[in-house]
N, C-alpha and C positions, 0 to 999 in steps of 0.2 A: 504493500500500500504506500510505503513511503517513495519507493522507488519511482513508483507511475506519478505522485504527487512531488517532487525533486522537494520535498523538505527533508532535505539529507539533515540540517544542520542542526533541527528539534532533535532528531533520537539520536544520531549517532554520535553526539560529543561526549558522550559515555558509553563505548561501549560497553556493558559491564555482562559480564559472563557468570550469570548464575546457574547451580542444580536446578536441576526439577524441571521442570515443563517450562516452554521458552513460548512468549510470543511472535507472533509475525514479525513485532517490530525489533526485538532482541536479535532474531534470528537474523534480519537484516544487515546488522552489527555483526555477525559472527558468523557468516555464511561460509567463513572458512574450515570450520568444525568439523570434522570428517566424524561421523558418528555411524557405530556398526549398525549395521540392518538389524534388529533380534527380530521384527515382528515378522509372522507367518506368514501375512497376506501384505507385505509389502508388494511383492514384484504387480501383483492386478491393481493396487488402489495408490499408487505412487503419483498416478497423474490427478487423483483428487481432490487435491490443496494446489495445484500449483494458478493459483490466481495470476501471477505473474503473465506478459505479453509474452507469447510464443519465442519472440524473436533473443528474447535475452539470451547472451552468454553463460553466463553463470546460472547454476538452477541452484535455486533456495532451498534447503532444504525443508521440509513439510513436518509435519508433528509425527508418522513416523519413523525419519532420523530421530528424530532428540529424546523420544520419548520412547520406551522398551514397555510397550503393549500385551507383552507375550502371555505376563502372569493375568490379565483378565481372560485374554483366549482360553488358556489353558483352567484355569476356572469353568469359565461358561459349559467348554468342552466336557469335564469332567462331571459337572453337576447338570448335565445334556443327556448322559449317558446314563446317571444313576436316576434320569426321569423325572427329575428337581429343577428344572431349568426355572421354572417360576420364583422359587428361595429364593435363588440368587440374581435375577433380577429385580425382585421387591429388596434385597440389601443392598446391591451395588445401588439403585436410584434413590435408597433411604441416607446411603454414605454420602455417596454425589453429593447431596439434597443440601447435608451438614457443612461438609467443605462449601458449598456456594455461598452457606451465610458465613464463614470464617474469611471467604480468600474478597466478599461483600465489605467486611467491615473496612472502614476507613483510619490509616492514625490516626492520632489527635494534632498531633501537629503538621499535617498534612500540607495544610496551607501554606507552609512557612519558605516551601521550596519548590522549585519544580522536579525534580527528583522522586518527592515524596508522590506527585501525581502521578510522575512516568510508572513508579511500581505500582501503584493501587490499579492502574490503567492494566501495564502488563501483566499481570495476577488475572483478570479479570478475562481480558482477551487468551491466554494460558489456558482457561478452565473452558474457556469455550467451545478452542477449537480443538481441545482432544474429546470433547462431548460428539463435535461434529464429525472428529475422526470416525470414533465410537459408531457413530449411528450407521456411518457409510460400511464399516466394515465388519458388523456381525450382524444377524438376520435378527431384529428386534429385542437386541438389549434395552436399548432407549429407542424409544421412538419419537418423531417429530412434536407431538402433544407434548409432551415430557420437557424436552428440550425447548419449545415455545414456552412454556406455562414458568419454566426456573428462569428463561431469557427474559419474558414480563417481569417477574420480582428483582432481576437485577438491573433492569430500565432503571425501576423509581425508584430500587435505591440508591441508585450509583446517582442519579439525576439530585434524589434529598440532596446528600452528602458533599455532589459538585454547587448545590445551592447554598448549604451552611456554608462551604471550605473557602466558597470565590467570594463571598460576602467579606469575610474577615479583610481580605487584602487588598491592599490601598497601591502596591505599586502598579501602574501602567505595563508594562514591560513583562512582565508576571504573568499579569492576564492576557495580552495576545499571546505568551507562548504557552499558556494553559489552551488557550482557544486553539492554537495550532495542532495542540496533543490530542485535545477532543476531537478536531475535525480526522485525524487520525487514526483515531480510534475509530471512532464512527463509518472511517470507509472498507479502515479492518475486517470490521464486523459484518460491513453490507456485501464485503466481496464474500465474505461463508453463508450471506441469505439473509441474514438478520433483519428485521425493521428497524433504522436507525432515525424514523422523523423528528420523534422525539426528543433527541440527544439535539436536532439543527433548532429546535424550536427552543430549548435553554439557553442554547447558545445567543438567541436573539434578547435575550433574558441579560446574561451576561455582556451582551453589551453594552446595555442600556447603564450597567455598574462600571463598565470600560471608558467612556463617555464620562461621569462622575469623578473617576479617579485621575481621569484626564483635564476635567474641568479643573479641580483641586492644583494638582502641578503647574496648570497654565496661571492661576490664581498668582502662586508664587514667582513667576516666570514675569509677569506684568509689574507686579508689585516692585519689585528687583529694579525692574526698566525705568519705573515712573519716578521710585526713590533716588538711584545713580544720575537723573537727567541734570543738568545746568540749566536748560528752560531759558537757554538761548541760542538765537540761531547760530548752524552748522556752519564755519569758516571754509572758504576752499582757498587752496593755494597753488595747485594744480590742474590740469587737463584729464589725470590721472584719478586724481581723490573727484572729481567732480564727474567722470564716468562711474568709478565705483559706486559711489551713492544713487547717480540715477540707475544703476544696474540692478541695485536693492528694492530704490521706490521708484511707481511709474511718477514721475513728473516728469511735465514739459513746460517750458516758459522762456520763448525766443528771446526777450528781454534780456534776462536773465544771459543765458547762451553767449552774445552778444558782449556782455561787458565782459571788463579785462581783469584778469588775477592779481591778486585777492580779491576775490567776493565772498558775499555767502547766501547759503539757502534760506529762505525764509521762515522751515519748521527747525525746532530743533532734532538731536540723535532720536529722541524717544520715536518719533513719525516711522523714520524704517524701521527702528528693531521690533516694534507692536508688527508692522507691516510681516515683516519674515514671519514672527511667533505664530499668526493666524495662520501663515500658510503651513509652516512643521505641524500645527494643531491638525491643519485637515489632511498634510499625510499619516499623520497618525490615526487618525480616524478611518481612513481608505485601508489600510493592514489589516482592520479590523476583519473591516467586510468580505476581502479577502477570502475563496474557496467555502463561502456560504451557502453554493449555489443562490444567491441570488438574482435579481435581471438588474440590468444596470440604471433603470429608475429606481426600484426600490434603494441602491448602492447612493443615487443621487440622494436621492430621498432624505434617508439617514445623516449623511455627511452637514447638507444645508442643515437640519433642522438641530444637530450638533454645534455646528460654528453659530446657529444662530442664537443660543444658550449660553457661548464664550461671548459673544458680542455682547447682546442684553444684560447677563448676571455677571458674567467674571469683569471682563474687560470693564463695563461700566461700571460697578462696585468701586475698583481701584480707579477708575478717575473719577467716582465724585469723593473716594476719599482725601485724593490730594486736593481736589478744589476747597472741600471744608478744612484741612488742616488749617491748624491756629496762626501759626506764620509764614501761612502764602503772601508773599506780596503781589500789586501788582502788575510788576512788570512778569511774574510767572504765568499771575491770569491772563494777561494777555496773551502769552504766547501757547498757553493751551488752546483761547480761540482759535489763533492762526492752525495750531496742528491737528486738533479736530476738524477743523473745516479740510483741510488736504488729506486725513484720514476719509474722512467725509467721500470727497472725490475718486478715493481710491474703489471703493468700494465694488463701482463697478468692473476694472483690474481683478477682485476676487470670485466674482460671479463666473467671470470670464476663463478664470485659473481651474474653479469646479469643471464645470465644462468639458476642458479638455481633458483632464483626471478624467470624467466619467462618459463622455462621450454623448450626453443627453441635453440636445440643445432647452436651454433656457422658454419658449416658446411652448414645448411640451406641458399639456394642461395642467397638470398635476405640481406641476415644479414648486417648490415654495423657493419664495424671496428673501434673500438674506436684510436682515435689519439692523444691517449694520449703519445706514444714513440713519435712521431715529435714533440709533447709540447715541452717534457722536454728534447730532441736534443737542438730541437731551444736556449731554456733557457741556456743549456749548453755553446750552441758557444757564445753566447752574453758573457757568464761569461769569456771564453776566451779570446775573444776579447778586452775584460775590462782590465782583466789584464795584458794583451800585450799594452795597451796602457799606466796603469798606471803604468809599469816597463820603455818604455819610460823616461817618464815624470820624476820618478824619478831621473837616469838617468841624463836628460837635466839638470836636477835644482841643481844636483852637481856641476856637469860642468858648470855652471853658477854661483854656488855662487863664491862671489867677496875677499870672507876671506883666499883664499890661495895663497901664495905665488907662484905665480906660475914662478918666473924667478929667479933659486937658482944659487948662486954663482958660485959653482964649483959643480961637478958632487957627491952627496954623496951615503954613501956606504947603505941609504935605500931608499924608494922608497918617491914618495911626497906624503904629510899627505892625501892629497884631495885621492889618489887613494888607498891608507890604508882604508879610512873609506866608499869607495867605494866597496871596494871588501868585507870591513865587513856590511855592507848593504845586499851584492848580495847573502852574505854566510847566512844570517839569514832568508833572502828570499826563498833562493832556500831549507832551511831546511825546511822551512813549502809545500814545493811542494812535500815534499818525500812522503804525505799523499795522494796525485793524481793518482787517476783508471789509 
């Protein structure tokens, strides 16, 4: 399974060569094992596992290389002859039955690794495919019902267990390579018959926590950006630095273009690095969906209504926290205007980038809109509103300090100091506005 799906790099970074029954995907790792024939009926059912495409080189070995079948034959056989054959298949599927809910349990700390799921996984695919050996190669030891009926029970529990275990874990990274293992598993299983819908329909479950955990990280990724900023604009000194930066963000402005070095760009750093993080966020997201079978509307689907989530909660969160911090000043408020309104712009740059990622033109009924212009509206009026209050305020606290004269003798021929140092206040302020869309 792994081989036809090239996720070489999910199972075999360990190979790890354990006793006992081996799964498909072990076996993959260690397809070099020469392991002796013991079972009877190898030479007729050798070709019965091999899922693999005709055309490969190497033949994998099947469940019976790795596993010495011989002592159930010879059972069966034995208690066949003394006319008991029923005993011993009400024991062998009462034994089975025990080990399924033993090789079912999960650690406890399962979660904590991807290791710990790869065994729970191969333990589980292990007990499968010697059942399915089993059935193919003795005349009704287990039969199909049997084997259905134990595969139902270890659906829901494997499904509980993937539900408590992926809940716990917060790393991003974790969860696509759990999601890898599962898609894996799942196609394990579908190539011996299995019904595996179930397992693709958690997986749409576990996204939705995939998305979350990714929100979280970008949370801090923002925050990072917005705190490190100068919150003034980007200097160029170069042909060099001033291709780089439009390499990062689309901007254009002939104007601009035109003049001679030194200049500088109108937003500050934060404008591209917010720019790139949305787009890492929706490669991140795209991994996800990655071998869901799904069509590539639903693949769009997901993605916009994800970044539309970072846009709205994360992203906006973190700029109106910096707009209310206690010591913004104004010249920073300003230049949040200026770079929300060019994030603003970009916006549609990011529709455009979905797009090609998913090959599902825009125009398609269904598509949702990314909302990212209301974001950075929103942010915008917040930053106005800040600064109409802290114009106020300054303002007030003129007019309240207690150091001016305010009851002059006789009428003189200038104005009073307090309203001198007010209007040269107002005049240093309203210079930095001149830089205002």
């Amino acid at each position: 399974a792994q081989q036809q799906r090239n996720l070489d790099n999910i199972v075999s970074q360990h190979p790890r060569i354990s006793g006992g029954k081996k799964s498909k995907k072990e076996i993959c790792a260690s397809s070099d094992l020469e392991v002796k024939n013991t079972s009877p009926m190898s030479e007729q059912d050798s070709g019965i596992l091999d899922v693999e495409d005709e055309d490969e080189d190497e033949e994998v070995p099947g469940a019976q290389d790795l596993v010495d079948f011989s002592p159930v034959y010879r059972c069966l056989h034995i208690y066949s002859v003394l006319g008991a054959r029923e005993t011993f298949e009400n024991y062998y599927r009462k034994q089975r039955r025990k080990q399924a809910r033993l090789v079912l349990q999960p650690p406890s700390n399962m979660h904590e690794t991807l290791d710990g799921y790869r065994k729970y996984f191969n333990q589980i695919v292990g007990f499968f495919v010697v059942e399915d050996h089993i059935l193919h190669t003795t005349q009704g030891l287990v039969n199909r019902a049997y084997i259905d009926e134990l595969w139902e029970m270890a659906l829901s529990k494997t499904i509980a267990a993937l539900r408590t275990h992926s809940s716990y874990c917060s790393d991003p990274g974790l969860v696509l390579d759990l999601k890898n293992l599962i898609v894996l598993f799942a196609d394990t299983l579908q190539g011996y018959g299995f019904p595996v819908n179930q397992l693709f329909d958690m997986l749409l479950e576990i996204q939705d926590q995939y998305s979350e955990t990714l929100l979280k990280k970008w949370s801090g990724v923002f925050r990072n950006i917005l705190d490190s900023d100068n919150y003034s604009p980007i200097p160029v000194t170069s042909e060099e630095v001033y291709k780089k930066i439009v390499g990062q963000f689309p901007f254009q402005d002939p104007e601009l273009e035109k003049q001679p070095f030194p200049k500088k760009f109108p937003f500050s750093e934060f404008v591209p690095k917010v720019y790139n993080q949305i787009k890492e966020f929706i490669y991140a997201c795209l991994k996800f969906s990655e071998d869901l079978h799904l069509s590539s509307t639903e693949v769009d689907d997901m993605i916009r209504k994800s970044t539309n989530l970072l846009l709205t909660r994360t992203l906006s969160n973190c700029l109106q926290n910096v707009i209310k911090r206690k010591n913004v000043g104004l010249t920073e408020l300003v230049q949040i205007i200026i770079n929300t309104t060019h994030l603003e712009k970009s916006c549609k740059f990011l529709e455009e980038f979905i797009t090609n990622i998913t090959n599902v033109l825009p125009e398609t009924v269904h598509t949702t809109k990314l909302y990212g212009t209301t974001t950075f509206k929103d942010a915008r009026h917040a930053a106005e509103e800040e600064i109409y209050t802290n114009l106020n305020q300054k303002i007030d606290q003129f007019l309240q300090l207690a150091d001016y004269d305010w009851m002059a003798m006789e009428p003189g021929s200038r104005a009073s100091d307090y309203l001198v140092d007010l209007i040269g206040f107002l005049r240093s302020t309203f210079a930095v506005f001149t830089h205002l869309p």
